[in-house]
N, C-alpha and C positions, 0 to 999 in steps of 0.2 A: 561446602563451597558452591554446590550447584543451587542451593537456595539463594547464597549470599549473591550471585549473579546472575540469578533472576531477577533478583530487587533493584539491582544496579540497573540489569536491562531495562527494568518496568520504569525506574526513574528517571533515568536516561530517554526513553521513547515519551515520556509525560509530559516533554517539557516541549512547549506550546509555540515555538518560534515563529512561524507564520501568524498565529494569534498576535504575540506579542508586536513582531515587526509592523502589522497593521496597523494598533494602538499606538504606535511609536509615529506609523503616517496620518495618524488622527482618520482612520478608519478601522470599525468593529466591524470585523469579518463574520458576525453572526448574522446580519444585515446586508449582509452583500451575499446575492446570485441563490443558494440553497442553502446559506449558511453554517456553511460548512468551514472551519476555521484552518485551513488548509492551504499550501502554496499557490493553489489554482483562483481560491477563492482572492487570494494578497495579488496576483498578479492584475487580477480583473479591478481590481480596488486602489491600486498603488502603480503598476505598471511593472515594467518588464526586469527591472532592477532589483526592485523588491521580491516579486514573485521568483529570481530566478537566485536569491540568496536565501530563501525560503526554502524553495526547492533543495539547495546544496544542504543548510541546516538541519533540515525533514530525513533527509538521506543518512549523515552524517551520526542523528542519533540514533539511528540502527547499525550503521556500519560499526563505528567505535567500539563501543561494547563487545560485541561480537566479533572482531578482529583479533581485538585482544587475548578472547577467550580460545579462538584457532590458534593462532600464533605460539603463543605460550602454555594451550596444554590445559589450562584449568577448569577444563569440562570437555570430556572425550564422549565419544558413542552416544547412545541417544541421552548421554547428561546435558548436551547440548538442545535437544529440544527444547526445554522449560527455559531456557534462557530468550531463544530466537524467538517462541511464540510472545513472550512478556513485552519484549522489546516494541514490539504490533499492537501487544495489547495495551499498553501505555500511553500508546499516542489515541487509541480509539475510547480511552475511559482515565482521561487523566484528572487526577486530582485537582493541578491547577483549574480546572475550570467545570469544576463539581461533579467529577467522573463523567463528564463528557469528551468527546475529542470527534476528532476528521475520520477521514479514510482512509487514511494509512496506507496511502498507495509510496508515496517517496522512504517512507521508512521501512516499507518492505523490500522496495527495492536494496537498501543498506543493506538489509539483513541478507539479503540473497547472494548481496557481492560479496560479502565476508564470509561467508558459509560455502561458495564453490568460486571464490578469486574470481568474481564476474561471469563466470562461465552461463549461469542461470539465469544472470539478470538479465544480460544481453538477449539470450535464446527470451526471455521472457517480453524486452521491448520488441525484438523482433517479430515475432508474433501476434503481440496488439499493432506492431506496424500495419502486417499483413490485415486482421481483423478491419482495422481503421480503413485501409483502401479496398478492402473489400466490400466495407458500408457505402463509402461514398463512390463507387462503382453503382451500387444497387440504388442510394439515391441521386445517382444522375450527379452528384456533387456537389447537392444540398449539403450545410451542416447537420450533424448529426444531431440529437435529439441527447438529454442528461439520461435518460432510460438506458437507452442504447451504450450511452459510452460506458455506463455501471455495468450494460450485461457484459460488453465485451472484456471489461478488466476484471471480470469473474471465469469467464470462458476463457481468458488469457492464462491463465493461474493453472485453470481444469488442464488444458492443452499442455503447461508445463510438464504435467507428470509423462506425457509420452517420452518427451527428452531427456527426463530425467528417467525413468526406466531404462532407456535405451542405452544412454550412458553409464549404467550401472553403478547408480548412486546408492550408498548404505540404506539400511533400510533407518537408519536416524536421520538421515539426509530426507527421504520420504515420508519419514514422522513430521516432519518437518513442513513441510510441502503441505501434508493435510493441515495441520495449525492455521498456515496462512490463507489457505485456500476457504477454508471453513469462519476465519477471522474476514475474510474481504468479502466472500459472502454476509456477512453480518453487517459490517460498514456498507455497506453496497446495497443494503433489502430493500428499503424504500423505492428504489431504483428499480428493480428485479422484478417487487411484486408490480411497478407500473407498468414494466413493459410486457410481461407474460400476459395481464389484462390489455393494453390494447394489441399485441399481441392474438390475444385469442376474440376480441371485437372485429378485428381484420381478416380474422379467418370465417366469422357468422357472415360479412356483408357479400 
C-alpha cells in the first residue's frame, strides 16, 4: 500500500497545471522569467487570475493525496514518508514534460498542510514572511534578487525544523522535513550556487 501511494503521490504531484494553464493562455512558461514552469512563472505570463489558480492547483496536488492518506490510515509512521517526498518529487521530475518540472514550492506547501493540518505550513509562510522583510529591510526596499528569494525558501524550510522540533513532531514527521528540505534545496541549486558566489565576491570587495 505504501508503494501503491507513492505512485499515486508521484502522479498526482506530475501533473503540470501551471504548465498547462499557460498553454491554454497561449504562453510557454519555459520562456517566461527563468523558465520555470510554475505558478509564479503563469502569474508573470498570464496575470493574477491565472497565476493564482495555478497556485491553488500546484497546492492541491500535494494536499489530496496526502489527506487522504492521514485521514483514512493507509500509511502510518514513517510509511508516510515515501509518499510526501514523491508528491515534491513529481512536480520537480515530471514525466509530462520529460522528467523535468518547477520548484515545487506550492506543492510543498500541500503536503505540509496535509501532514500537520496547516500547523507547518503556516509556521513555514510565516517565516519566509519574516526572511522576505528582513531582505527588503537590508535592501532599503529594493526588490529582491531570484538568488536571494531561492536562498530564502531554502533557509525557510532549514528554519522549519526548529518548530517542528519544538513541537515534538514524530520522528516520521522529521523524515519528512529532511525530504523536502533536501528536495527544495535541489529545485532551488541554480539559485543557491549564485548567490553563495556573489555572495562570497561581496565579501573580497
Amino acid at each position: 500500500m505504501i508503494i501503491l501511494w507513492a505512485v499515486l503521490s508521484f502522479l498526482s504531484g506530475s501533473l503540470m497545471f501551471s504548465y498547462w494553464l499557460g498553454r491554454m493562455a497561449n504562453h510557454n512558461l519555459k520562456d517566461i522569467g527563468d523558465g520555470n514552469p510554475g505558478a509564479l512563472n503563469l502569474w508573470k505570463a498570464a496575470g493574477y487570475s491565472y497565476g493564482l489558480a495555478g497556485i491553488a492547483l500546484d497546492f492541491l496536488k500535494g494536499y489530496v493525496p496526502l489527506i487522504w492518506i492521514v485521514k483514512f490510515g493507509s500509511a502510518a509512521g514513517f510509511g508516510i514518508v515515501l509518499p510526501a517526498a514523491a508528491a515534491i518529487l513529481g512536480h520537480a521530475f515530471s514525466p509530462f514534460l520529460g522528467w523535468r518540472g518547477g520548484k515545487a514550492i506550492a506543492v510543498t506547501f500541500g503536503v505540509w498542510s496535509a501532514l500537520t493540518g496547516f500547523a507547518a505550513s503556516l509556521a513555514y509562510a510565516v517565516i519566509l514572511a519574516v526572511l522576505l522583510a528582513g531582505s527588503r529591510l537590508f535592501t532599503k526596499g529594493r526588490p529582491t534578487s531570484s538568488e536571494a528569494d531561492g536562498f530564502q525558501v531554502v533557509l525557510g524550510m532549514l528554519l522549519l525544523s526548529v518548530y517542528l522540533f519544538a513541537r515534538g513532531y514524530s520522528g516520521a514527521i522529521l523524515l519528512c522535513w529532511l525530504a523536502s528540505f533536501l528536495l527544495l534545496a535541489y529545485t532551488h541549486r541554480r539559485e543557491l550556487q549564485r548567490f553563495f558566489v556573489q555572495y562570497s565576491h561581496s565579501r573580497e570587495r
